[in-house]
C-alpha positions in Angstrom: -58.0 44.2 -35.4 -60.2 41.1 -35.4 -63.3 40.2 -38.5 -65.7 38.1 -39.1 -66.1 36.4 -42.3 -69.8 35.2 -43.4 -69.2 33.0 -46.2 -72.9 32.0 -46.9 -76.1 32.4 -45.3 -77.4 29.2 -46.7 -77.7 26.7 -43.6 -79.1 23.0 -43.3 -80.2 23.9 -39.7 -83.4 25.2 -38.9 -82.8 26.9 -35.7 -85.3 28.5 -33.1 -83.5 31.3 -32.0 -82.6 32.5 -36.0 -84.0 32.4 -39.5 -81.4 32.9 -41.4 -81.6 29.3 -43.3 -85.6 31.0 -44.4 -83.2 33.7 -46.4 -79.9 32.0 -48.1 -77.8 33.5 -50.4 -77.6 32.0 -53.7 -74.3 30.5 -54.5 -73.4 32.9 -57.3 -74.4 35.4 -55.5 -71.5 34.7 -52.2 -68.3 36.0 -52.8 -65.1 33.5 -54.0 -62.2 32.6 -52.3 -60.1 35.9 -54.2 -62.1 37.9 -52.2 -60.8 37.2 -48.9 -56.6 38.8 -50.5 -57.9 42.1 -50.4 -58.9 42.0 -46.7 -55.9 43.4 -44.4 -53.2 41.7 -43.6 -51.7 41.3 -40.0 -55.4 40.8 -38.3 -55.4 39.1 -35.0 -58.2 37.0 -35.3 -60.4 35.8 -38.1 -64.0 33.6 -37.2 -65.2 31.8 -40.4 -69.2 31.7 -40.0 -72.4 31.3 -42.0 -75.0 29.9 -42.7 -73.0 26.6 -42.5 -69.4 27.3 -43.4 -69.1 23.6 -44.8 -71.9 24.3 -47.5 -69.2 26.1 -49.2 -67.6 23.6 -51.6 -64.1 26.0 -51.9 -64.2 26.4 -48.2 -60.6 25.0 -48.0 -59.3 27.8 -50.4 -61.0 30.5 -48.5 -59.4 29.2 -45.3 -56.2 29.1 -46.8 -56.1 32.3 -48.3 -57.8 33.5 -44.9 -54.8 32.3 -42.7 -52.4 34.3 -44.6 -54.1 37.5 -43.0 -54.3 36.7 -39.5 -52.4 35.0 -36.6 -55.6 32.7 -35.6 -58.4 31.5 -37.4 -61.7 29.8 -36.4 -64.7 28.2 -38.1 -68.2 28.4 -36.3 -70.2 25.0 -37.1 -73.0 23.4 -36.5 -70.6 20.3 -37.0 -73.1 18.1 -39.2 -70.8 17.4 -42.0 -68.0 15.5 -40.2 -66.1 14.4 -43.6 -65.8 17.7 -45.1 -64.6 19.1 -41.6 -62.3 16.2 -40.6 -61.1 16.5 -44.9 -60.2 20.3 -43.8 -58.0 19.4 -40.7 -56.3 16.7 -42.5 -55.0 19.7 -44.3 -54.4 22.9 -42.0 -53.8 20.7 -38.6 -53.5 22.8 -35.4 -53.3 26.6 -38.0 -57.6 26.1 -37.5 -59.8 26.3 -34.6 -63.2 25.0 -34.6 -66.2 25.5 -32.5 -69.3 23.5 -33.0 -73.0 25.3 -31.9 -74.8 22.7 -29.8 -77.9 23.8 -28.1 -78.2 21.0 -25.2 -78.0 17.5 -24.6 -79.6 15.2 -27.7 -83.3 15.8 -27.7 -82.9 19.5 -26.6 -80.5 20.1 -29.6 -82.0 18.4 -32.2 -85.5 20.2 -31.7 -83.9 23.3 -31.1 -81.4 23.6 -33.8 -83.9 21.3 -36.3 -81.5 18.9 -37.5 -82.2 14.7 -37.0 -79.0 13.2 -34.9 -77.2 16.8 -34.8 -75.9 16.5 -31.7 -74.4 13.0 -32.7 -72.7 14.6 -35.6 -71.8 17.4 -33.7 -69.8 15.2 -30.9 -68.4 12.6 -33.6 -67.1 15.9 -35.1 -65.5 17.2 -32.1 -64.0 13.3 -30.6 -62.6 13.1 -34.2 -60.7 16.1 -34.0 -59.8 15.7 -30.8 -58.5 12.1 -31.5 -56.3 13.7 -34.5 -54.4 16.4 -32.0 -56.4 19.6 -32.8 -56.2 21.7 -30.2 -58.3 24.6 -30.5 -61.9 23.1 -31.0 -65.0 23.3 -28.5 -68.6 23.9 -28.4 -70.7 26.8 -28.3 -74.4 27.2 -27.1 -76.7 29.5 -27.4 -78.8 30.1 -24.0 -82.7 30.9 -23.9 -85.4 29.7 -21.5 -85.6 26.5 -23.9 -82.1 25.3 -23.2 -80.9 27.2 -20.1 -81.1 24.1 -17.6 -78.7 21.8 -20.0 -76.5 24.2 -20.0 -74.1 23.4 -16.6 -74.2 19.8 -18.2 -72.5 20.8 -21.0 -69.7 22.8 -19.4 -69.5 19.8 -17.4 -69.2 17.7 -20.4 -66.6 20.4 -22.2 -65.0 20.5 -19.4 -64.3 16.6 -18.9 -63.5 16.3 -22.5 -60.8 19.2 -22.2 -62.9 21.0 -24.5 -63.3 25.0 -25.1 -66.9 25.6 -23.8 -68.0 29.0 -25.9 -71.5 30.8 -24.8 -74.1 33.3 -26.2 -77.2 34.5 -25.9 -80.2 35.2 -28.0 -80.1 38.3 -30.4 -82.5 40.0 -32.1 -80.8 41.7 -35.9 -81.0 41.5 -39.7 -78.7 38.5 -39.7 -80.8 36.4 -37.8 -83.6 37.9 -39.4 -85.5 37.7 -36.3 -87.4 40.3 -33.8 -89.0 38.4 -31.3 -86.5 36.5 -29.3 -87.5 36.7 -25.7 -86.7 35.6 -22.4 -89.9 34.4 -20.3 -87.8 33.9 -17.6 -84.8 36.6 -17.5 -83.5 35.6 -14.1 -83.6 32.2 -14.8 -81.5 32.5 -17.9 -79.4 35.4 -15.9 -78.6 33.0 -13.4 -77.3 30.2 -15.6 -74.6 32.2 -17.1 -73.8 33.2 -13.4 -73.9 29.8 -12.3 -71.3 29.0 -15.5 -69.1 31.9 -14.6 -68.6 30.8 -11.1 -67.8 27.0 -12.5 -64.8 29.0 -14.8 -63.6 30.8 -11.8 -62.9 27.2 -10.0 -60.9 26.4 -12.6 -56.9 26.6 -12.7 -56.8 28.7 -16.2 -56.8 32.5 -16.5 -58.8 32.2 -19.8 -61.8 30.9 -17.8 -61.8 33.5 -15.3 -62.0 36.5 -18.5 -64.8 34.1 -20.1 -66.3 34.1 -15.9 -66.4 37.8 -16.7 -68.1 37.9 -20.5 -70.6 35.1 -19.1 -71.7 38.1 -16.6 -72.0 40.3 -19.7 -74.2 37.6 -21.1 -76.3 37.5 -17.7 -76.4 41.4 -17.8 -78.0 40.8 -21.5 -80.6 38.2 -20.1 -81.8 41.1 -17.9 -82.0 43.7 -20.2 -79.2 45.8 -18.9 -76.9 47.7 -20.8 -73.8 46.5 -21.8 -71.0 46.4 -19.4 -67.9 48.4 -22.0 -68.5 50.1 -24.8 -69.3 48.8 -28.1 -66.7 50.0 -31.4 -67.2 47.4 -33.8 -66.3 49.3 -37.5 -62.7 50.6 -35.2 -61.8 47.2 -33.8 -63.4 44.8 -36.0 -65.1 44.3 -38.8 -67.4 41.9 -40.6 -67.9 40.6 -44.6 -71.0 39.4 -45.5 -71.4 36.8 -48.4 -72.1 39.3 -50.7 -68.8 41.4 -50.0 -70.3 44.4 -47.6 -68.3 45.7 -45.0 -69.7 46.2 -42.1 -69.2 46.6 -38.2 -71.1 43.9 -36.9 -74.0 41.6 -37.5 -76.5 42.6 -34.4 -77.8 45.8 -35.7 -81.5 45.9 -36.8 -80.6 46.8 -40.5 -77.1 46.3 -42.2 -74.8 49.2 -41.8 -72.5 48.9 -44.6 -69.5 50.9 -44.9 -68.5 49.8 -48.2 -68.4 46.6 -50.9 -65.0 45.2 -51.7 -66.3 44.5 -55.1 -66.3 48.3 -55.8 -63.6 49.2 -53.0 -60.0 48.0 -51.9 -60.5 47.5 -48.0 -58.4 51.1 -47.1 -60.6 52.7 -49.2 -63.5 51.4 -47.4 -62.2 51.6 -43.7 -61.3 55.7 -44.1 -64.6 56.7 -46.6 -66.9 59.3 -44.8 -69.5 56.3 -45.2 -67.1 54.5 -42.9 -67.4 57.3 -40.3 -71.0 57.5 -41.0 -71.8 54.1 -39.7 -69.3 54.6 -36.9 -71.3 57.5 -35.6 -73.9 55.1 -36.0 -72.7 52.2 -33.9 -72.0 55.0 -30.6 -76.1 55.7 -31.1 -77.1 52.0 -31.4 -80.1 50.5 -28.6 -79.2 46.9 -29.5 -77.0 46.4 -26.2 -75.6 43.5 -28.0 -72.9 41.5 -26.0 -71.4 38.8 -28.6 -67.8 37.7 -28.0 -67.2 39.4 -31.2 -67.9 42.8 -29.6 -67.3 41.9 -26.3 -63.9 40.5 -26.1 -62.1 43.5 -28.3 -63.8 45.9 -25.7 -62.2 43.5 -22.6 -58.9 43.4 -24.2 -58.9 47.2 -24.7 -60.0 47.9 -21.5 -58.3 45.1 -19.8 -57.6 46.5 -16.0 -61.4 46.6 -16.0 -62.4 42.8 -16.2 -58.4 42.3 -14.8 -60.1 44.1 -11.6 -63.1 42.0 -11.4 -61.4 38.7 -12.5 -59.0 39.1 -9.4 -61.5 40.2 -6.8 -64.3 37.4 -7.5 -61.7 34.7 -8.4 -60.5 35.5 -4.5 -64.0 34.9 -3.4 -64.1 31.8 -5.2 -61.1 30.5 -3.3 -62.2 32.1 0.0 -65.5 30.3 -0.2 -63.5 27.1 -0.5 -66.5 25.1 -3.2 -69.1 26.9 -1.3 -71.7 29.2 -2.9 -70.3 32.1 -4.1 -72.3 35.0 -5.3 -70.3 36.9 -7.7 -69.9 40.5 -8.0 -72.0 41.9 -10.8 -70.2 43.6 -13.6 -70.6 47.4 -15.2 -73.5 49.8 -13.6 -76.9 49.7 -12.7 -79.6 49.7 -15.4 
C-alpha cells in the first residue's frame, strides 16, 4: 500500500495551474510530526507533498518518523529553499528521494509557477544533491498548452544530467482549488506526452518504458478520454491531509474523507462503513484523473497489461531504428 502525506497547504509559489497557496492551512492548524506513528507500518511508498513541504520547520522529524513506515520515501518540491533541502540530505542521505516541480525552461517557469529565479533555485537544488551522491532526485512538470513545447527540452535536459524526469498533467479538484483548467489545444498537449513516451522507449531502462506507458495515460487525459485501468485509491493508497483526514486521493471535486486520525487509530479508519462509503464513491467518480499516484498502483496491479504494451511498442521503437514511430495507443476508445 502506497500514501501520500500533505503536510501543509501553505506554498510560496503562486502557480497557474493551482490555487492552493490562495487557501493555506494555518500552522496550528497542520498536524505534528506524532501524527505520522499511527499511520501503518510496512507501506511501500510514501510522497511527502504540500503546499511547500520545506515551509514546515519540523519537516526533518516528520521525515524521520515517516521512513520508519515505508521502504521508500519522496518529497515533492518546488525546490526554492535549497539550504533547508540540502540541511535535510546531510541527514537522511540516499533513505530520501526528491523531485523538484519545474514548469519549463527559466522564463516559462518563473511566470508559470510565480516565483522570481525559481527555476535557478530549483537546478542549484537538484546539481547540489546530485554533487553530494543522492540518487533518487529529479524533476517533475506539469504539462498544459502554456508549457507543452519546453517540455522535450527538459527530458533532454533530465536526461543528460542522469536525472528522473517525472510528468503530469493539469487537474481540476478541491486540492487545487481550481475548476477551470483547460486545454486550448488538446492534441497539441496529447502529442507532447507521446512525443516524451517515445524518447523513454529509446532508452536502455525498463523504468522508462512503464513511464512511456503512464505518459500515454497522460496523453489519453489531454484528450479527454477515460482513464486507461481502473482507479482504487482508498484500497491501494491513501492520502493525509494537513489537518489529519484520511482520504483516497486528492483529485476528487470535494474531499472524501474516510476518517481523522485525531479521533481514529488508522485500522479503525481503513475498515469503518465511512471507509466503504467513500470507496463506493471512488468506482462512481467522472474525474478520470490519471496522477502517478493512482496510476502507477493500478499498472503494478495490473502489470501484464502495460508489460503487453511496453514489449510490443518498445519493438517498434527498435524496428524503426530512430525513425518516427507512432506508438500504439493505450486502453479503449472514448
Amino acid at each position: 500500500m502506497e500514501a501520500c502525506l500533505i503536510v501543509t497547504y501553505r506554498c510560496n509559489a503562486k502557480c497557474y495551474m493551482c490555487n492552493t497557496w490562495q487557501h493555506p492551512s494555518k500552522k496550528e492548524e497542520e498536524y505534528g510530526p506524532e501524527m505520522v506513528d499511527k499511520l501503518p507500518d510496512g507501506l511501500d511508498f510514501i510522497n511527502i507533498t504540500g503546499g511547500e513541504p520545506f515551509l514546515r520547520k519540523d519537516i526533518e522529524e516528520i521525515v524521520e518518523k515517516a521512513l520508519t513506515k515505508t521502504k521508500r520515501l519522496v518529497i515533492s518540491s518546488n525546490g526554492y529553499f535549497t539550504d533547508r533541502i540540502i540541511k535535510l540530505f546531510e541527514r537522511f542521505g540516499n533513505r530520501v528521494g526528491i523531485r523538484i516541480s519545474i514548469e519549463g525552461l527559466p522564463a516559462a517557469n518563473d511566470e508559470l509557477r510565480g516565483i522570481k529565479n525559481g527555476f535557478d533555485h530549483g537546478l542549484r537544488t537538484l546539481t547540489t544533491l546530485q554533487g553530494m551522491g543522492i540518487t533518487d532526485i529529479g524533476f517533475g512538470m506539469t504539462v498544459s498548452d502554456r508549457n507543452a513545447d519546453d517540455m522535450i527540452e527538459l527530458y533532454r535536459l533530465a536526461n543528460a544530467m542522469g536525472l528522473e524526469f517525472a510528468t503530469a498533467t493539469t487537474h481540476n479538484s478541491f486540492y487545487f482549488h481550481t475548476t477551470d483548467n483547460q486545454y486550448e489545444d488538446q492534441e497539441k498537449v496529447a502529442k507532447t506526452f507521446e512525443n516524451v513516451a517515445v524518447e523513454l522507449l529509446k532508452t536502455n531502462k525498463p523504468k522508462n518504458w512503464f513511464r512511456a506507458y503512464f505518459n500515454m495515460g497522460l496523453a489519453r487525459k489531454a484528450r479527454g478520454q477515460k482513464r486507461a485501468l481502473p482507479c482504487e485509491v482508498g484500497t491501494d493508497m491513501f492520502f493525509v491531509d494537513p489537518f489529519g483526514n484520511v482520504m483516497p486521493c486528492n483529485g476528487s471535486e470535494q474531499p472524501m474523507v474516510m476518517g481523522n486520525l485525531h479521533e481514529q487509530d488508522f485500522d479503525t479508519i481503513w475498515n469503518s462503513e465511512q471507509a466503504e462509503k467513500v470507496r463506493k464513491m471512488v468506482k462512481n467518480c467522472e474525474q478520470q484523473c490519471w496522477m502517478i499516484g493512482s496510476a502507477s498502483p493500478a499498472m503494478k496491479k495490473r502489470i501484464s497489461v502495460p508489460l503487453k504494451w511496453v514489449v510490443k511498442n518498445k519493438f517498434k521503437v527498435i524496428m524503426n531504428n530512430g525513425k518516427v514511430v507512432c506508438l500504439d495507443p493505450i486502453g479503449k476508445k472514448g
